[in-house]
Steps between C-alpha positions, in 0.01 A plus 500: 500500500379543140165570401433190323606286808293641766209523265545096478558590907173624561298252253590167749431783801108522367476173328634294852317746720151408319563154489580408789231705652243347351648184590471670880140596450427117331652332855250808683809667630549879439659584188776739670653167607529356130642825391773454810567140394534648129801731589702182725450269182593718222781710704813376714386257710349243234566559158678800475326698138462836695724669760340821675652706317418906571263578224262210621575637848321806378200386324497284806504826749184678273344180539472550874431819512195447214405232737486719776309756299241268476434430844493846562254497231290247698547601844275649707653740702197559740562123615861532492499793706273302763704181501778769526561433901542099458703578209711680665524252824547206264793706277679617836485134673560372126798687497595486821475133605693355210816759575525371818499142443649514203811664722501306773512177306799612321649619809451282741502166302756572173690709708516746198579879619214726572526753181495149292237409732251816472577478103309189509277573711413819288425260251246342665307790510393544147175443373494471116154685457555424135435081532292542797239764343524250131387158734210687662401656152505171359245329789350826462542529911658894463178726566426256839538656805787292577648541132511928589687463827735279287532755225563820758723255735723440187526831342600624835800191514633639194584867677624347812673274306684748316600701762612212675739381152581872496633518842657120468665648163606819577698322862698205295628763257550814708573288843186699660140629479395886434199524686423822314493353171310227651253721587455698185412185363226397675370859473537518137261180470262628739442808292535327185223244601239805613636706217500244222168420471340860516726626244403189259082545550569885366750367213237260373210809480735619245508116332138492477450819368733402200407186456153638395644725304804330306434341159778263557379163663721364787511810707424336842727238481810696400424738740426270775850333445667826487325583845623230659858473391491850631353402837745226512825746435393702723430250784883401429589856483349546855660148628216296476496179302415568101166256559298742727537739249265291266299403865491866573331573133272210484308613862485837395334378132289289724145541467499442889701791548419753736690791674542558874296642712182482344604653175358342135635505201209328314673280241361409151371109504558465128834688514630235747343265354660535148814580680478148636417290191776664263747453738459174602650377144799695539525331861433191412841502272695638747504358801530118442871645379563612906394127601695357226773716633498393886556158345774519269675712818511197669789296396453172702831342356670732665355319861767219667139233507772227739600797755319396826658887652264644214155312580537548845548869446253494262239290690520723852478823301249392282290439850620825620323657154159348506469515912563824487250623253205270628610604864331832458199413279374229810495782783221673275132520611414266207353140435815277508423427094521843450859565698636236364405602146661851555785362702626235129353806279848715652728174476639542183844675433531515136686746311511726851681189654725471205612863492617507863653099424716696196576806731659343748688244278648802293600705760686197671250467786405123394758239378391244245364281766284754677373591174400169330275400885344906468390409110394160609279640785393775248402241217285318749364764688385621142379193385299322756308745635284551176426120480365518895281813463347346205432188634397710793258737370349167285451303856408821742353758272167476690665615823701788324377854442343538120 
């Protein structure tokens, strides 16, 4: 693509994204929802202007992991380590629960084979933290109680959900699984996730030392996006996903952020404070390019709309999806506001959802039909669920955790 075309590219990109989120925020729906709707009218599906092309894929991918920055940035880690054990029931039922019916449904009633059959299942799994984390930001729900368990519940989904599209992966090309490698991978993340953090709270003593010191104003923010593209290559480098790189750095920027085992690092108010404001600009930019991008990755022209085969598909497994993350949420020791709140909060598939959709379609796993009812019950399970939290949290807030 030549410069001059992808500049034009990313002008309807910002331009769409900010209209039709305020046009989201004017009907009082959250604005990640406008900036979804942006990319299916100006991409494939409606008008066809922009195709995702790979640059916009990658503004789209430092979007995310900005995004993710900032909730690390906001997080407290105190609470999330306390929520940590219904985080971790609710990611492992969450996870669980839709792989199961997501199989048996396409075993037992399309008769599809079993490796077709766990595919789709394994796409149920997902959890796009990404959309979920933006909707609870927007009804400003994500320092609840209920919004933490989400938050650890989710980044959680995204390593068992790579390990699971790593194993899934590795068996339709090589015709089996390595356990070992399997294995190295989820020990990479672990360490990466206790090592990560640490290593950034040092790195940014040197930052504020400079910062004071430099002559040169935009130190911080430079630095801080340096920092976190590093986190995030070196969360891929490890096998993790790219985005709890920039979740890794945010927590350990945190103001909340404390070490294990009764050990302080006493951080600097202002610092993170002026850390947070000069950043948020940059963010800001960035990331309604990611939601943009989820859209225009849908191409709904591509969907056979008259196929009953395909709605039936679609409708069971789009059951399967939201059963199966609510299933876990309603066992908690919660007010039933509150599980149901958590239980839509870890509904939506997003971009996750789409990456496992385009895995199995390239490899060969999913035919066009199979595909086309997996994006349909992606698209809805991403698309829905905002509208019902908000209108949720508007009609139950006073039974929810502040």
């Amino acid at each position: 693509m030549e410069a001059h075309t992808f500049f034009l590219y990313l002008l309807i990109v910002l331009v769409a994204a900010r209209f039709f989120a305020e046009i989201a925020v004017r009907l009082k729906t959250p604005s990640v929802i406008g900036e979804l709707f942006a990319g299916i009218v100006i991409g494939p599906s409606l008008f066809g202007w922009i195709e995702p092309v790979e640059a916009l894929k990658l503004l789209a991918e430092i979007g995310i992991i900005l995004l993710l920055f900032e909730v690390g940035l906001g997080t407290d880690i105190k609470r999330l380590i306390k929520s940590g054990q219904k985080s971790t029931f609710i990611a492992l039922t969450g996870f669980i629960t839709p792989l199961v019916l997501g199989f048996s449904a396409s075993y037992w009633i399309f008769d599809l084979s079993w490796f077709i059959s766990l595919f789709i299942g394994g796409t149920l799994t997902a959890t796009s933290i990404g959309i979920t984390v933006r909707v609870l930001s927007d009804i400003n729900f994500h320092q609840s109680k209920e919004g933490q368990i989400v938050l650890g519940a989710a980044v959680l989904d995204d390593v068992l959900g790579v390990i699971l599209l790593a194993l899934l992966y590795e068996f339709s090309i090589g015709g089996g699984i390595n356990w070992l490698n399997a294995g190295k991978v989820f020990l990479f993340i672990t360490t990466f996730f206790v090592v990560a953090p640490l290593l950034a709270k040092f790195l940014s003593v040197f930052i504020k030392h400079y910062n004071k010191v430099s002559e040169i104003p935009g130190l911080i923010p430079t630095t801080m996006v340096s920092l976190v593209l590093f986190f995030a290559w070196l969360a891929h480098a490890v096998g993790a996903p790219e985005l709890l790189g920039g979740f890794a750095a945010g927590i350990a920027l945190s103001r909340r952020f404390f070490l294990p085992l009764g050990i302080n690092l006493h951080a600097d108010e202002s610092f993170s404070k002026s850390i947070e404001e000069q950043m948020h600009p940059i963010i800001k930019l960035f990331t309604p390019i990611f939601f943009v991008f989820v859209g225009l990755s849908i191409n709904l022209r591509e969907i056979n709309w008259y196929s009953s085969d395909i709605w039936a598909f679609s409708i069971v497994i789009f059951i399967a999806a939201v059963v199966g993350k609510i299933f876990g949420a309603l066992l908690l020791r919660e007010n039933l506001s509150s599980r149901l709140m958590i239980g839509m909060s870890m509904i939506p598939r997003g971009e996750v959802g789409l990456i496992f959709a385009e895995i199995g379609h390239h490899s060969g796993i999913f035919n066009n039909e199979i595909h086309a009812g997996m994006v349909i019950v992606i698209i809805f399970t991403t698309i829905i669920p905002p509208f019902v939290m908000k209108w949720f949290h508007r009609k139950y807030s006073h039974q929810l955790t502040a």
